[in-house]
C-alpha positions, 0 to 999 in steps of 0.5 A: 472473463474469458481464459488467457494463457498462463504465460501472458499472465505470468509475465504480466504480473511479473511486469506489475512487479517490477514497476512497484519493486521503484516504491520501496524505500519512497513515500506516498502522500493523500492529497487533495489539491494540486498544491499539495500534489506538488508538493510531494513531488518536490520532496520526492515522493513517489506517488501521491493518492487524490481524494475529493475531500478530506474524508471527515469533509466527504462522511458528514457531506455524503454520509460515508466515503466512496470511490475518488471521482475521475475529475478529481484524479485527472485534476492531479495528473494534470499537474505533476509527472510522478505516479498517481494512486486511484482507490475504488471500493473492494470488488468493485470492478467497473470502478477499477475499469475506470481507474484504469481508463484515467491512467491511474499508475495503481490502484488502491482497492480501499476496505474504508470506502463504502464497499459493495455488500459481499452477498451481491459480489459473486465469487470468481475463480481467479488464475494468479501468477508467480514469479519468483525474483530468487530464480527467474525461471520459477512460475506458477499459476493458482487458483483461488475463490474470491469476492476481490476485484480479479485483478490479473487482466488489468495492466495498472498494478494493484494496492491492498490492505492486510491486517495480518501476514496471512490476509497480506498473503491472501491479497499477493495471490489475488493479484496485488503488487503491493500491499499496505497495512489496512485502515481499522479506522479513518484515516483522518482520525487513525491513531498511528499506534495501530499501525505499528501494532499491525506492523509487527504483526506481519513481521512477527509472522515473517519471523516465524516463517524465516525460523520454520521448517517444512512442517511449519510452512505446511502448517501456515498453508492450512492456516492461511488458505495460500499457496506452499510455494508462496510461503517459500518465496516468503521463507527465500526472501525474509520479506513479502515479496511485494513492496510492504507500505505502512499506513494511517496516521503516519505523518512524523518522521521518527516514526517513519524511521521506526516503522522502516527498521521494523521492516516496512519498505515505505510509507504512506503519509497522512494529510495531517501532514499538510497542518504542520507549519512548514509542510516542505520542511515537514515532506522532507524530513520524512524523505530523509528518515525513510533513506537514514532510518539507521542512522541516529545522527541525522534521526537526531537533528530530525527529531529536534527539528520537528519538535519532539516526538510530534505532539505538537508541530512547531514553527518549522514542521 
């Protein structure tokens, strides 16, 4: 791909940023059909993720899961107004191409969906842009050597998996405007308990970070393979500096209030969800614990509301 300056770059990311910076504090749903499409909107979520089919559906069908067809995205933005989430294969640029063609609002570049075998994704030299939200006059540009999807031409934001701190850094310096804890297994079957481990994982990390010296930033920039000056903007803000989500498995509201008061800025909830009894109930409930997740009250009524801790749904979700 041809060069551009650094400023349009620069402010185009910054732009991307921006318009993830309104996800915190909000859900995303996987959804299937336009009823549950709207069903989230209706609860407020902010954006919803389409799928074909339920990937346990898709695997036994086609063998394994693969990019969400544009039939299946343009079906769900026909019916509601909030954003819609499209996910491709990891380094699959033609179909990110696409995504964005549709007017998907973000880009979700999925490791779970049959990814391109990395010996036929060539490496690409990509030039990042940063700007720091601390001081708005700060920027840089970096280069880095990756088989991901070069994300800074595209105009739609992009969404990326990280098991770790340093893979959540990693996928910030390719491009990515928002990051979510990445799935170890389908997300049908993922058991939430990973999740939480992988979200206190990066916030140990973050930890570290926050409490360390100079010599400690350099040490991670070795470690990592990042920039110093991203590090330091982690350091500023005692967070990653794109909106954090958490998911796989996340579909009980107390457990969206623990995950918030680990540090994660939303959630993205599972399908499973739609077999609760009262799915309305159920969507709001975890509206309400990612807004009052402090709050052991209004968490209190949830959780009797919910039956429990959710081992098994109940007559009103």
């Amino acid at each position: 791909m041809s060069e551009e300056p650094q400023e349009e770059t620069q402010n185009r990311y910054e732009c991307k940023i921006q318009a993830t910076s309104m996800f915190r504090g909000r859900m995303m749903v996987t959804v299937v059909t336009p009823s549950q499409a709207i069903a989230a909107e209706e609860a407020g979520a902010c954006a919803v993720i389409p799928l074909d089919a339920p990937n346990m559906v898709l695997k036994t069908k086609e063998g394994a899961l693969r990019a969400t067809s544009i039939a299946a995205v343009n079906m769900i933005m026909d019916r509601v107004l909030i954003p819609v989430v499209g996910r491709v294969r990891v380094g699959h640029i033609i179909e990110a191409k696409a995504m964005e063609a549709a007017k998907v609002s973000c880009i979700d570049e999925h490791e779970l969906i049959n990814p391109i075998t990395t010996a036929y994704v060539p490496e690409t030299t990509q030039h990042i842009a940063f700007k720091d939200s601390h001081n708005g006059a700060y920027g840089y540009v970096h280069k880095v050597a990756s088989a991901r999807i070069y994300k800074q031409p595209f105009r739609v934001p992009f969404m990326c998996g990280a098991s770790d701190l340093g893979e959540a850094l990693t996928r910030i310096q390719e491009g990515a405007s928002v990051i979510r804890t990445a799935y170890p297994a389908d997300e049908d079957t993922h058991e939430v308990a990973k999740t939480f481990e992988t979200v206190r994982k990066i916030a140990d990390a973050i930890r570290q970070i926050v409490e360390g010296d100079d010599a400690k930033l350099y040490g991670l920039q070795t470690t990592y393979g990042v920039s110093i000056e991203l590090l330091r903007m982690v350091k500023r803000q005692k967070r990653l500096p794109v909106p954090f989500f958490a998911a796989g498995g996340v579909f009980m509201p107390v457990d969206v209030a623990m995950l918030r008061s680990m540090g994660c800025d939303g959630v993205i909830v599972s399908m499973r969800v739609f077999k609760t009894l009262s799915v309305e109930i159920r969507l709001n409930d975890i509206m309400t614990a990612l807004a009052h997740y402090d709050n052991p009250n209004v968490l209190a009524e949830i959780v009797e509301r919910s039956g429990g801790y959710g081992a098994k749904p109940t007559a009103n979700g």
